[in-house]
C-alpha positions in Angstrom: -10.1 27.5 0.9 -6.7 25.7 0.7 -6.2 23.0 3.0 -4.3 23.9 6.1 -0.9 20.7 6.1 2.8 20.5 5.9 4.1 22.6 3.0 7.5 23.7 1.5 7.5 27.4 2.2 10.0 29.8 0.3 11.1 31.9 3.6 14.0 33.9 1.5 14.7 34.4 -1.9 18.6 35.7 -3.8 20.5 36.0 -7.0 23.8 36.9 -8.1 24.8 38.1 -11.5 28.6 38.4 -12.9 30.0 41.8 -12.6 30.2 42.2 -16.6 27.4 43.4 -18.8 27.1 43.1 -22.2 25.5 44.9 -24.4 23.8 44.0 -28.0 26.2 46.3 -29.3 29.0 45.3 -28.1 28.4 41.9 -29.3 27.8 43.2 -32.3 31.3 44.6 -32.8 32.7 41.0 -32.9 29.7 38.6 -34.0 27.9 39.4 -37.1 24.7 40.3 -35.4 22.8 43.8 -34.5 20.7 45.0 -31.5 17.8 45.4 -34.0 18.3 42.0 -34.5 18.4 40.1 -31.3 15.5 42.2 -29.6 13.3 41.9 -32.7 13.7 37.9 -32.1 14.3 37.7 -28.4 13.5 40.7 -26.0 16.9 40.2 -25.2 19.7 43.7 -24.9 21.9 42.7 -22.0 23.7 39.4 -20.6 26.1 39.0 -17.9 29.0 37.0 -18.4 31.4 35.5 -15.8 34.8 36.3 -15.6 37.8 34.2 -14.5 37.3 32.5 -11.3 33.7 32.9 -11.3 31.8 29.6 -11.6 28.4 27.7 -11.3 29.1 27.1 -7.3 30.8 30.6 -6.6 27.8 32.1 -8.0 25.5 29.2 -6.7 26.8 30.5 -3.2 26.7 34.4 -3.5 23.0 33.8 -4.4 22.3 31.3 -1.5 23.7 33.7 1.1 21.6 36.5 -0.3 18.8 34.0 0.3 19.6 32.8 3.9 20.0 36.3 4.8 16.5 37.4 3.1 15.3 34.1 5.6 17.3 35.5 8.9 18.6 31.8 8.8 22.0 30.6 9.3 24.1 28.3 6.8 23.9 26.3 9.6 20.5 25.2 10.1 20.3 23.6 6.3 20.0 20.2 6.0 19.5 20.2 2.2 21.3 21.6 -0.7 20.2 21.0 -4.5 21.6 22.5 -7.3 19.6 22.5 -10.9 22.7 23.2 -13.2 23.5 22.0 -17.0 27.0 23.5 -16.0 28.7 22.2 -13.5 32.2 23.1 -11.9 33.4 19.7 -12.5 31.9 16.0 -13.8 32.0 15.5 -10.3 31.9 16.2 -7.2 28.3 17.8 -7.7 28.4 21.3 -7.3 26.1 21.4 -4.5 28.6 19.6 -2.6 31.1 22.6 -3.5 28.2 25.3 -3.0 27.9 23.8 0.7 31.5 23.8 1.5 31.7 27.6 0.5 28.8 28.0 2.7 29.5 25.9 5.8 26.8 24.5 5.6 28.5 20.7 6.2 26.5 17.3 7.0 23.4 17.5 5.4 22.4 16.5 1.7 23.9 18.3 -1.2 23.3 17.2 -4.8 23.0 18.3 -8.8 19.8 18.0 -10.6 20.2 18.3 -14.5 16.9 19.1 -16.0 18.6 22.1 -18.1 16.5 25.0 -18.1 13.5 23.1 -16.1 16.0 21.7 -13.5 14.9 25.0 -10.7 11.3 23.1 -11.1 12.7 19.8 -10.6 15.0 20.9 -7.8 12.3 22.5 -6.6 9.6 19.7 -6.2 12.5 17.1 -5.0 13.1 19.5 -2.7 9.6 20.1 -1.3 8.8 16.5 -1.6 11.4 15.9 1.1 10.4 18.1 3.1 6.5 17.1 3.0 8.3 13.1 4.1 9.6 14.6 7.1 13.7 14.0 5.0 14.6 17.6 5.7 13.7 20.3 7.2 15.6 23.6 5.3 16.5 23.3 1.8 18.6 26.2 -0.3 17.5 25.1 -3.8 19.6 26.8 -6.4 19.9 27.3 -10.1 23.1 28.6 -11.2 24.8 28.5 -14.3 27.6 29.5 -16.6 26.6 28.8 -20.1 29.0 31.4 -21.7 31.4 28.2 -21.2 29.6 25.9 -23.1 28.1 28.5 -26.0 29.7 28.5 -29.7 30.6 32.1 -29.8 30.9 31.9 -33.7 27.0 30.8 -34.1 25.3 34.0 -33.9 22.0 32.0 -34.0 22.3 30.7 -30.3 25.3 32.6 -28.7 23.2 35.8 -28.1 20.9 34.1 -26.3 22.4 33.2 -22.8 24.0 34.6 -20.2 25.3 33.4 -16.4 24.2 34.1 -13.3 22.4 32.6 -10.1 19.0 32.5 -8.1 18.4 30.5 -4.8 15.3 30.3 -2.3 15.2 28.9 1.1 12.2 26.0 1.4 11.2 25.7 5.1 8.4 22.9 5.8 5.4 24.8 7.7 1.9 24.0 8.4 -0.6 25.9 6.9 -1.9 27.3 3.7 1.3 29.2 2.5 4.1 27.0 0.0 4.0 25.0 -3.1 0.3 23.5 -3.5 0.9 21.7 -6.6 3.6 21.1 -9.4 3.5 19.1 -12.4 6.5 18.1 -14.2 7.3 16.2 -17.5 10.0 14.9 -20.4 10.5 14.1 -23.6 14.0 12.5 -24.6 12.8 12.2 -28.7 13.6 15.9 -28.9 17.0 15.7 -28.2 18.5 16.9 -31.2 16.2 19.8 -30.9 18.3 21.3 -28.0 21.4 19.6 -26.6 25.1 20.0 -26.2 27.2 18.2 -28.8 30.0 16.3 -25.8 29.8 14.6 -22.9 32.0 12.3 -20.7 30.5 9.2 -22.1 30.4 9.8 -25.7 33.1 12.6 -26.6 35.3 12.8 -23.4 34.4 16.4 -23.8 32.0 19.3 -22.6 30.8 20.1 -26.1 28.7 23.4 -27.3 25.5 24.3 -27.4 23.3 23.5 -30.6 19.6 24.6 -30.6 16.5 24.7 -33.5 15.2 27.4 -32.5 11.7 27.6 -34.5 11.0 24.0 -33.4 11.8 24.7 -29.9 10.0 27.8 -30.1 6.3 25.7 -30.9 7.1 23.1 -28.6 7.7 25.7 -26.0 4.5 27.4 -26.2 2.1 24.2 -26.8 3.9 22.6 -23.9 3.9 25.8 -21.1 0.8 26.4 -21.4 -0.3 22.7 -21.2 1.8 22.2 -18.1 0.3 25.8 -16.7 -3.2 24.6 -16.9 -2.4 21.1 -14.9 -0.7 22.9 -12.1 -3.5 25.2 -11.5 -5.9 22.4 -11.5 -4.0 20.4 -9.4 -3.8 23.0 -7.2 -7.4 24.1 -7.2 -7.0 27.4 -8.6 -7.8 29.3 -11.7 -6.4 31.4 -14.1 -7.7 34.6 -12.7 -6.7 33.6 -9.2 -3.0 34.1 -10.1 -1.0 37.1 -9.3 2.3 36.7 -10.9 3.3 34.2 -13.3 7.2 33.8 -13.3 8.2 32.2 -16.3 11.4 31.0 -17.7 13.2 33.7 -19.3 14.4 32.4 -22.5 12.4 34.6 -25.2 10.0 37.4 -24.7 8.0 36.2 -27.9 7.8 32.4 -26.1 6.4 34.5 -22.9 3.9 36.6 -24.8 2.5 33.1 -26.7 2.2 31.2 -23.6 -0.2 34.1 -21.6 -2.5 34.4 -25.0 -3.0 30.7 -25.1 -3.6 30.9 -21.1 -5.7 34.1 -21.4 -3.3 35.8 -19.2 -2.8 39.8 -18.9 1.0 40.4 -19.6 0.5 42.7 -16.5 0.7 39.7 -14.4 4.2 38.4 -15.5 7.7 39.2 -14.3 10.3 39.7 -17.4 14.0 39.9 -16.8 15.0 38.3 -20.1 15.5 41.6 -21.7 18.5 42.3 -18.8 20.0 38.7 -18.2 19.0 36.9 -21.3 18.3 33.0 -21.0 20.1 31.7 -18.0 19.0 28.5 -18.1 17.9 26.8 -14.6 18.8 30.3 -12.9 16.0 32.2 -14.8 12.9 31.3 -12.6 14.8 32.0 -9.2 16.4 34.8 -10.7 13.1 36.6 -11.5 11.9 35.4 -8.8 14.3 37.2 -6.7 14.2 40.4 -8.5 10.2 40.7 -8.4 10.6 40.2 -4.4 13.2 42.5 -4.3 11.6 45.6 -5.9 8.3 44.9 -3.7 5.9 43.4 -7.0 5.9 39.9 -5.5 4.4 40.6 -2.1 3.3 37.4 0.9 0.7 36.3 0.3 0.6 35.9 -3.5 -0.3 33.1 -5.4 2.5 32.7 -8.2 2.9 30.2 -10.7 6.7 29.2 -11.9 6.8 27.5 -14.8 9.9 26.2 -17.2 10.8 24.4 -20.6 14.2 23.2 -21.6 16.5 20.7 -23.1 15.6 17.2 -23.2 12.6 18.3 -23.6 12.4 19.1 -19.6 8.9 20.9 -18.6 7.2 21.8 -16.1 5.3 24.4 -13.7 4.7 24.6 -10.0 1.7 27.1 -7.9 3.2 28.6 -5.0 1.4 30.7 -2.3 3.9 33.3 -1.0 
């Protein structure tokens, strides 16, 4: 029986997606690329993209108010904004600041975590490790991101493979057996040049693109999501079989698939989106999330593991009673 204490408990979930879909196809009428050939690879047949205007924080925002509304809370009664995001509005101000400006939600703490396409998980535990020290009391965490910006649209290798959007969940700190019971997180900076945008304000005095190996971040992927699954759940006291939902980063359906057979997990038990919003980088997990909620899979009382790999190397995975 789980031990009855103060927990970060996700009270609301939300996402947001750009209005404009695209299509394999229509990729495929201006990149040297085929459907046959990205869902072969990836899973992947749609992405959104965001148009003029739209940006990490708008999005950020849309999906936070979808998430204080799932909560019946107010912008009001936060006290802590994070957002995980490899694509920021500006260098700085962070974007959470902007994200909490759009909300009125002023005063309370509003920062950026960059941990890529793990920086939900690392948002995530800051976020319920605050609360558990008594540091706040509401938290909208938020991935959001716009990598169509940062994507070289002339490498078919990599350009098909992400798309923009948002998720957000409200954390509340309750006592009881409900909230996060365990997350483990880790890094790996001598993989950089696996995965890793070529700029940056201290080196280029640019934003740079995206450049990615994807068979060696494909092996690392699987060896180190299932390794990270299994230390949650022991952390946490549960096993395997225990789990309703896994909801896993949605970078590559093959990278999903791989992970459950090493963890002996039924691929009835995970939520995919990847084939509809492709790999949105921090957004994917609370994006999934959202969805799964949404269309009545992911029900209270679950037990659901999250779990994430990306750039850096960045990894991690957190067990979350609903």
């Amino acid at each position: 029986m789980t031990e009855a204490r103060l927990r970060a408990v996700i009270k609301g979930t939300g996402s947001a997606l750009p209005a404009k879909r695209v299509s394999n196809a229509e990729l495929a009428q201006t990149i040297d690329t085929s459907d046959e050939w990205i869902t072969e690879r990836t899973g992947i047949k749609f992405r959104h993209i965001a148009a003029d205007g739209e940006t990490t924080a708008t999005l950020g925002a849309q999906a936070a108010r979808r998430a204080l509304d799932a909560a019946n809370m107010d912008a009001a009664d936060i006290d802590l904004i994070i957002v995980a995001t490899a694509t920021p509005d500006q260098t700085f101000p962070a974007s959470a600041t902007i994200v909490q400006d759009l909300l009125g939600a002023h005063g309370g703490a509003a920062f950026d975590v960059a941990a890529v396409c793990s920086g939900f998980l690392y948002a995530f535990s800051v976020a319920e490790s605050m609360i558990r020290a008594g540091s706040a009391h509401h938290a909208l965490v938020i991935g959001s991101e716009t990598f169509s910006r940062i994507v070289d649209w002339e490498d078919r290798a990599t350009c098909v493979l992400f798309g923009d959007g948002a998720g957000a969940v409200v954390l509340s700190g309750e006592v009881g057996t409900r909230g996060a019971l365990a997350t483990k997180l880790h890094a790996d900076g001598r993989h950089n040049q696996l995965l890793y945008v070529d700029g940056g304000p201290s080196t280029t005095g640019t934003v740079g693109k995206l450049r990615m190996k994807g068979q060696e971040v494909f092996r690392h992927a699987v060896t180190n999501l299932a390794s990270v699954m299994g230390e949650a759940l022991a952390a946490a006291g549960v096993n395997a079989a225990d789990i309703d939902w896994v909801v896993p980063h949605q970078a590559n359906a093959r990278i999903i698939d791989a992970t459950l057979r090493k963890l002996g997990l039924s691929k009835d038990k995970v939520i995919v989106t990847v084939d509809q919003h492709a790999n949105t980088s921090a957004a994917s997990v609370p994006l999934a999330l959202d969805v799964a909620v949404r269309d009545g899979r992911i029900k209270p009382g679950d037990l659901i593991v999250l779990e994430a790999m990306g750039g850096g190397f960045t990894w991690g995975a957190s067990v979350v009673r609903l």
